[in-house]
Backbone bond lengths (Angstrom), bond angles and torsions (degrees), N, CA, C in turn:
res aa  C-N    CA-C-N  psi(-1)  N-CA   C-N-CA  omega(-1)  CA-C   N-CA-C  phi
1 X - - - 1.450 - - 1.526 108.35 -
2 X 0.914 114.45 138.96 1.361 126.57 -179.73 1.774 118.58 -81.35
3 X 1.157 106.73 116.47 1.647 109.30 172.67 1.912 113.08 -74.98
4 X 1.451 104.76 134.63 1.542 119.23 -172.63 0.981 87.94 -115.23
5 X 2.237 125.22 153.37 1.316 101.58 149.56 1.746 81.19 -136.89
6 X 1.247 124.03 163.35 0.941 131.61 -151.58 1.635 102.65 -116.12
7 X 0.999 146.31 93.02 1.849 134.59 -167.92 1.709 106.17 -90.49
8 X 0.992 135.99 126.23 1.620 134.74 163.26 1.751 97.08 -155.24
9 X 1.906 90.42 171.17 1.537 108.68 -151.88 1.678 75.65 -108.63
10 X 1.423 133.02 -32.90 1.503 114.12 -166.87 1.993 100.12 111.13
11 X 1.681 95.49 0.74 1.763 94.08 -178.50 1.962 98.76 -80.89
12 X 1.237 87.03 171.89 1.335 114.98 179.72 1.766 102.16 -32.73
13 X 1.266 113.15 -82.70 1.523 141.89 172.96 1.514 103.03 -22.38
14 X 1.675 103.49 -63.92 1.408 114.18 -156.11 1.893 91.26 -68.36
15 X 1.181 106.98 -67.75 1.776 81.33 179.63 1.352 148.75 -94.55
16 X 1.691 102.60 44.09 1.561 127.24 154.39 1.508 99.74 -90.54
17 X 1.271 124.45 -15.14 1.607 119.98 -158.01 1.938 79.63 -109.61
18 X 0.881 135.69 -47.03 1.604 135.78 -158.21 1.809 86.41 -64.46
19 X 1.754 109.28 -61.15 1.602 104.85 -174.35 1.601 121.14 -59.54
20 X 1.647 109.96 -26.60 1.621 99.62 158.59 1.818 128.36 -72.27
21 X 1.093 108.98 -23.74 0.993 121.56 177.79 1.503 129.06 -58.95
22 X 1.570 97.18 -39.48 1.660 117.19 -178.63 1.369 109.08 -99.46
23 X 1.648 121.41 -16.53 1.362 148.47 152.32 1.627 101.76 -37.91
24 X 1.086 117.05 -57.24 1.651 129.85 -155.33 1.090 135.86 -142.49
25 X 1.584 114.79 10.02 1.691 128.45 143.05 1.494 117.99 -75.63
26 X 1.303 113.29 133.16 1.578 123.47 -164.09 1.580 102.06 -85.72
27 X 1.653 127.95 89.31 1.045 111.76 174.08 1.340 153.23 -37.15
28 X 1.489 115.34 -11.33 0.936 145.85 -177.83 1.760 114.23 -78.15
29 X 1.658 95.81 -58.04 1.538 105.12 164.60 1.880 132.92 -62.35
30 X 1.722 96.42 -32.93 1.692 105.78 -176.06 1.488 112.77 -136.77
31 X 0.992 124.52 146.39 1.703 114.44 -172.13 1.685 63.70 -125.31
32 X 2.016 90.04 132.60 1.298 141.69 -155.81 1.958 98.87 -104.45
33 X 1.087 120.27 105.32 1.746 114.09 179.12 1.533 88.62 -94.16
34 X 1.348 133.71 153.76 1.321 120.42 141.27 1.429 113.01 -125.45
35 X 1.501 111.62 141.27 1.477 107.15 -158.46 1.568 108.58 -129.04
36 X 0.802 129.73 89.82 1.519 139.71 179.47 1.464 118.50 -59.85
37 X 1.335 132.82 99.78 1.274 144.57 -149.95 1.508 89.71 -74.43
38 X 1.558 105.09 -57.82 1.948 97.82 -163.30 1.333 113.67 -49.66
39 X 1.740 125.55 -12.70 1.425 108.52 -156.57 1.854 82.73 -138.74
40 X 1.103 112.83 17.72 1.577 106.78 167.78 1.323 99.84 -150.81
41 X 1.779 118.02 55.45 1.758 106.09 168.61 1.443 115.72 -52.99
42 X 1.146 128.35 -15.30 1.771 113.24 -162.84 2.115 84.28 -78.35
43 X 1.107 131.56 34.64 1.419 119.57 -167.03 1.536 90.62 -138.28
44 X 1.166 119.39 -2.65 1.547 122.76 -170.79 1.780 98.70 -64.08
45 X 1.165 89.56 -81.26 1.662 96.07 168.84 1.383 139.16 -33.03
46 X 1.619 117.56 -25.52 1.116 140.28 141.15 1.713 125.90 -46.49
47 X 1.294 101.33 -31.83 1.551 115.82 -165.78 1.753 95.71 -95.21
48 X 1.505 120.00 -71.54 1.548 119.39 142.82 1.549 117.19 17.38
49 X 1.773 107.44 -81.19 0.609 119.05 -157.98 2.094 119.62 -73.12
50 X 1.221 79.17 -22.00 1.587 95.50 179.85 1.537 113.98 -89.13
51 X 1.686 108.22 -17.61 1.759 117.39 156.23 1.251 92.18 122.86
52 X 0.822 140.11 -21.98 1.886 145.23 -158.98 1.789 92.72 -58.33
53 X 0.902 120.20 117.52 1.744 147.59 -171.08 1.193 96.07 -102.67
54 X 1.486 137.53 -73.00 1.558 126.26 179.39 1.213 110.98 -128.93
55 X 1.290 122.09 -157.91 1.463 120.33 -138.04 1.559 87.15 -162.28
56 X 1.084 100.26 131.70 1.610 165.90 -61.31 1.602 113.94 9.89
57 X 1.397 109.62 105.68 1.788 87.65 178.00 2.117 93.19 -149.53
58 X 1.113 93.27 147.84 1.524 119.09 163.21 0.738 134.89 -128.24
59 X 1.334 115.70 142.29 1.418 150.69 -133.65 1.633 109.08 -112.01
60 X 1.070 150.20 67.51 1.529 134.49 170.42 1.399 124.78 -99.07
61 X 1.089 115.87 113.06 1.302 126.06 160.76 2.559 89.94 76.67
62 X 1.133 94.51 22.52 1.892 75.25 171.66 1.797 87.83 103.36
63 X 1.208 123.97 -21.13 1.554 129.33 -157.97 1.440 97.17 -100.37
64 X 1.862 128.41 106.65 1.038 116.69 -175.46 1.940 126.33 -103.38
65 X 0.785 131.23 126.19 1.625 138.32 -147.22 1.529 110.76 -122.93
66 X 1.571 127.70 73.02 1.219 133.06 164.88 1.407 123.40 -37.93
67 X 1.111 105.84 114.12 1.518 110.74 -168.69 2.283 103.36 -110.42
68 X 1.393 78.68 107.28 1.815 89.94 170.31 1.769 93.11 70.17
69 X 1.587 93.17 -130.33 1.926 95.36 -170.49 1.667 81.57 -171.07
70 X 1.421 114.45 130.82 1.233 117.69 177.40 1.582 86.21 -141.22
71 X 1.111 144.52 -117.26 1.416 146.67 152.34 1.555 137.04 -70.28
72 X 0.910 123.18 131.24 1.728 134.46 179.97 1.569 100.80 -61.11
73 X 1.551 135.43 135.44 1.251 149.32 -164.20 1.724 106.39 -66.11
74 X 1.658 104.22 -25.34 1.276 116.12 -178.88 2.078 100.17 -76.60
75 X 1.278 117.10 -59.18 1.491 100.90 169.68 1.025 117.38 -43.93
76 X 1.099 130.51 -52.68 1.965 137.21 -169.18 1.091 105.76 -51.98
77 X 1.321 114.78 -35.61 2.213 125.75 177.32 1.636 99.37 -67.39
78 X 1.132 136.87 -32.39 1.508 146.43 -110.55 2.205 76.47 -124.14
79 X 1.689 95.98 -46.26 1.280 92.93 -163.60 1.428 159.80 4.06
């Protein structure tokens, strides 16, 4: 099964993109984390580290996939 992790700030963008996301990942195939930067910064660095640049972004399997443009990873630090 494939690990997802889901990165957003809680903006507008980020959770129309979080509800498509959980809309249309096959639970079966990926167990879905969703991780909300504004209210879990100690995870920022975590996200960093996995490459995720802005936010809305997912995470599969190490493979990272910018979804739309809600905030740059550097505002989300700035928070």
């Amino acid at each position: 099964m494939a690990k997802a992790v889901f990165y957003h700030a809680g903006c507008k963008v980020c959770v129309s993109a979080e509800q498509m996301v959980l809309d249309n990942l096959d639970p079966s195939k990926a167990a879905v984390e969703i991780v909300h930067l504004g209210e879990q910064r100690n995870r920022i660095a975590e996200a960093e580290g996995a490459g995720v640049q802005s936010v809305p972004a997912l995470v599969i399997d190490g493979n990272v996939f910018h979804i739309n443009f809600g905030a740059s990873l550097e505002d989300v630090k700035k928070g």
